[in-house]
C-alpha positions in Angstrom: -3.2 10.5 -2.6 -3.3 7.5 -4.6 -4.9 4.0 -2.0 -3.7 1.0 -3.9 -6.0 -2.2 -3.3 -7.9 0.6 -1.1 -10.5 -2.3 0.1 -12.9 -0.9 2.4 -10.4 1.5 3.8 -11.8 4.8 5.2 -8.9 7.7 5.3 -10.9 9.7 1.9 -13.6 9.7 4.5 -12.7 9.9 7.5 -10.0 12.7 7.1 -12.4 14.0 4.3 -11.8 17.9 6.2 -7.6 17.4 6.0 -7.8 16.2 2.4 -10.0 19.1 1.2 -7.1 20.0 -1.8 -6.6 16.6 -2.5 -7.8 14.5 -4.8 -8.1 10.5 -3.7 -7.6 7.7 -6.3 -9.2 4.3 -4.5 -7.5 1.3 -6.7 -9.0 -2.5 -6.7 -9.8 -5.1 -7.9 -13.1 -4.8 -10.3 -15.1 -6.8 -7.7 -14.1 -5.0 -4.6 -13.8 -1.8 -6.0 -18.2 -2.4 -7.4 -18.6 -3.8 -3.5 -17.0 0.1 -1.8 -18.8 2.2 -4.0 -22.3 0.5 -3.0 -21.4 0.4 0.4 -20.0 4.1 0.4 -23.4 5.3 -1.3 -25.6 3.2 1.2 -23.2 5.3 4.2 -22.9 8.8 2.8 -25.3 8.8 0.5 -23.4 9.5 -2.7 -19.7 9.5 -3.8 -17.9 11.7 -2.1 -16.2 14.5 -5.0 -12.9 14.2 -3.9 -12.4 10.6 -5.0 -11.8 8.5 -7.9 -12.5 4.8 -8.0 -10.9 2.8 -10.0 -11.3 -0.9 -11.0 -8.2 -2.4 -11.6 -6.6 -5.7 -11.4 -3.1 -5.4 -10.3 -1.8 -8.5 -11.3 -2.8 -8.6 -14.9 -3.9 -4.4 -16.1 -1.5 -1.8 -16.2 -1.7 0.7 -13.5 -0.5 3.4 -15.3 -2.7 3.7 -17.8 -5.6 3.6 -15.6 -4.8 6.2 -13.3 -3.7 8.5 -16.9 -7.1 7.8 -18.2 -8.7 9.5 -14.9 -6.9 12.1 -14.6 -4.1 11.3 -12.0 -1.3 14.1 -13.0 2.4 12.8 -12.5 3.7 15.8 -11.6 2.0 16.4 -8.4 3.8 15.3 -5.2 1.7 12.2 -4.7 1.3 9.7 -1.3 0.9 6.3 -2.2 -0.8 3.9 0.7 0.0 0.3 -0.4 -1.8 -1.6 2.9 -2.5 -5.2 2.7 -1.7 -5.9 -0.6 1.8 -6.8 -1.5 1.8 -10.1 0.5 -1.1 -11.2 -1.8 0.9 -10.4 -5.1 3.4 -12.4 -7.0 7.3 -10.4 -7.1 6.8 -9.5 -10.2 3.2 -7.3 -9.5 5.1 -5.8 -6.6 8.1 -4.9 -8.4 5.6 -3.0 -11.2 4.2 -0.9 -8.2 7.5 -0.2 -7.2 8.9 1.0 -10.7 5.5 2.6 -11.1 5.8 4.9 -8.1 9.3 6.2 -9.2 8.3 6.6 -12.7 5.2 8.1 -12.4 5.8 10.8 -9.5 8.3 13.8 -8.6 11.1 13.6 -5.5 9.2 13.8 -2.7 6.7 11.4 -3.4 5.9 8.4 -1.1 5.3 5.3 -0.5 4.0 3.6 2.7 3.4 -0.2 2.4 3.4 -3.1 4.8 5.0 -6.6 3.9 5.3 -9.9 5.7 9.1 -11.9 5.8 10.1 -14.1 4.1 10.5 -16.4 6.7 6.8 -16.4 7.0 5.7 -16.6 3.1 8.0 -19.3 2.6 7.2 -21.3 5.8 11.3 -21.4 7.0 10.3 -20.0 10.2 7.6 -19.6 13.1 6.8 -16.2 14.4 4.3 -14.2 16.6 1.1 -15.0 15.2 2.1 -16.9 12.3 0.2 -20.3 12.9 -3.2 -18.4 13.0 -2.8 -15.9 10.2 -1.8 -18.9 8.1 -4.5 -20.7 8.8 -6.8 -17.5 8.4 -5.2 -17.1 4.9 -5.8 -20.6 3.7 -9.3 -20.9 5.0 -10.1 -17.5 2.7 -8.0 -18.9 -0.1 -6.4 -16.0 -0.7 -2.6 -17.6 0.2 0.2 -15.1 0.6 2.9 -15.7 -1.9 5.6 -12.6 -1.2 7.8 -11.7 1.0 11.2 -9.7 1.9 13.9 -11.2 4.3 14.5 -9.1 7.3 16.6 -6.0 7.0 16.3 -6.1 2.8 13.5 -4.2 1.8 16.1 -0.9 1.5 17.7 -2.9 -0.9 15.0 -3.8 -2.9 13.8 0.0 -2.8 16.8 0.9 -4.0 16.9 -1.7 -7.0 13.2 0.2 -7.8 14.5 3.8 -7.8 13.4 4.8 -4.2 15.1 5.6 -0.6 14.3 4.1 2.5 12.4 6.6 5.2 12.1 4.0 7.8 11.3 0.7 8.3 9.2 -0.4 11.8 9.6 -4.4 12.6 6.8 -5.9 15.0 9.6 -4.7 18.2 8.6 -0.6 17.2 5.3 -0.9 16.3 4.7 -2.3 19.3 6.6 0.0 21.6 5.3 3.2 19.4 1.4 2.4 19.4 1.0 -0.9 21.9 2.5 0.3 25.5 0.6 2.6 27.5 1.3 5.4 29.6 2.2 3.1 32.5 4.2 0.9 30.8 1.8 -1.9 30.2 1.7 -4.0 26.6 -1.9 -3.9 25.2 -1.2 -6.7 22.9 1.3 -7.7 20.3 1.7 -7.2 16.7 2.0 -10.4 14.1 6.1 -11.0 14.2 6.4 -11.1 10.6 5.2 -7.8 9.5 6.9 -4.8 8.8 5.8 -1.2 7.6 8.2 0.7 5.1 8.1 4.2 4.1 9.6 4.9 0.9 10.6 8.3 -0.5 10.8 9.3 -4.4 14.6 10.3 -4.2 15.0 14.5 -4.7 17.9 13.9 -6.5 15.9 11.6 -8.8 14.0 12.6 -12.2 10.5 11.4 -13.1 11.5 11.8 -17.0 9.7 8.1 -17.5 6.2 9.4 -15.7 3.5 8.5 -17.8 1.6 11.0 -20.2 -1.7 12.5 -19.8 -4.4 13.1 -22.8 -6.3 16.3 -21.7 
């Protein structure tokens, strides 16, 4: 399982009994990455065995070579967790992790991202949400700079070597995880945000996956 811009996400640990077999590769940014580790050790009490941390800035180092260097093998069916990060990056840094996915694993692999509209990145419309999570975003300074248009992202998948699994707009999310068993709507999701899961194709070849020094 490879967490891209893991931040202080918690599945290695958390699920730490399911993922037993596994091996974890947290990626972020140099600063963030140094920040989990300390906070991880001040937790647990160490590192846990089954993850690898690495320090990597998506925008400007090479992915590849930094998961080759510790160890990630590209012939293992991998799941890729991409939460939180693509809205921050410019196309061309989420195009890379695209290709990078497709090159570097077997069919099977996948993806699962989330991604805001267009409509939202580039200010054309107003949705659920969208007045305060800009305003959160500028007062961090950390804008958000990419986005899909409704109903694309299976095109741009496609363009990247992968297959569309599904694709949940703020309507399923909320009717799969925000209506009780009565009916009622505990809340509402941000109406720009969509989670995608993306599959390696099994009719696809992984012929460009990057090489490992042993």
């Amino acid at each position: 399982m490879v967490i891209l811009g893991a931040g202080f996400d918690t599945r290695a640990y958390r699920l730490a009994e399911q993922l037993v077999a596994v091996r974890v590769f947290e990626v972020d940014h140099p600063v963030t990455a140094a920040l989990k580790k300390r906070r991880v050790i001040r937790v647990l009490g160490g590192l846990p065995q089954h993850v690898t941390y690495l320090a990597v800035d998506l925008e400007h180092q090479d992915l590849a070579s930094a998961l080759a260097s510790a160890g990630y093998d590209p012939q293992l069916r991998t799941l890729f967790i991409w939460s939180g990060v693509s809205f921050y990056l410019s196309a061309e840094a989420v195009g890379e992790g695209l290709a990078f996915v497709r090159a570097s694993s077997p069919p099977g692999s996948s993806l699962v991202f989330d991604y805001h509209y267009q409509g939202f990145t580039d200010r054309s419309r107003d949705y659920y949400g969208s007045m305060q999570a800009r305003q959160r975003v500028e007062d961090l300074g950390e804008p958000c700079i990419f986005g899909i248009d409704e109903g694309a992202v299976a095109a741009l998948l496609e363009h990247h070597g992968l297959e569309l699994v599904s694709d949940f707009g703020p309507a399923e999310l909320e009717g799969r995880y925000l209506v009780g068993g009565d009916g009622r709507v505990a809340g509402h999701p941000f109406g720009f945000v969509s989670i995608a899961h993306a599959r390696v194709s099994t009719h696809a070849s992984n012929s460009n996956a990057i090489s490992i020094e042993r």
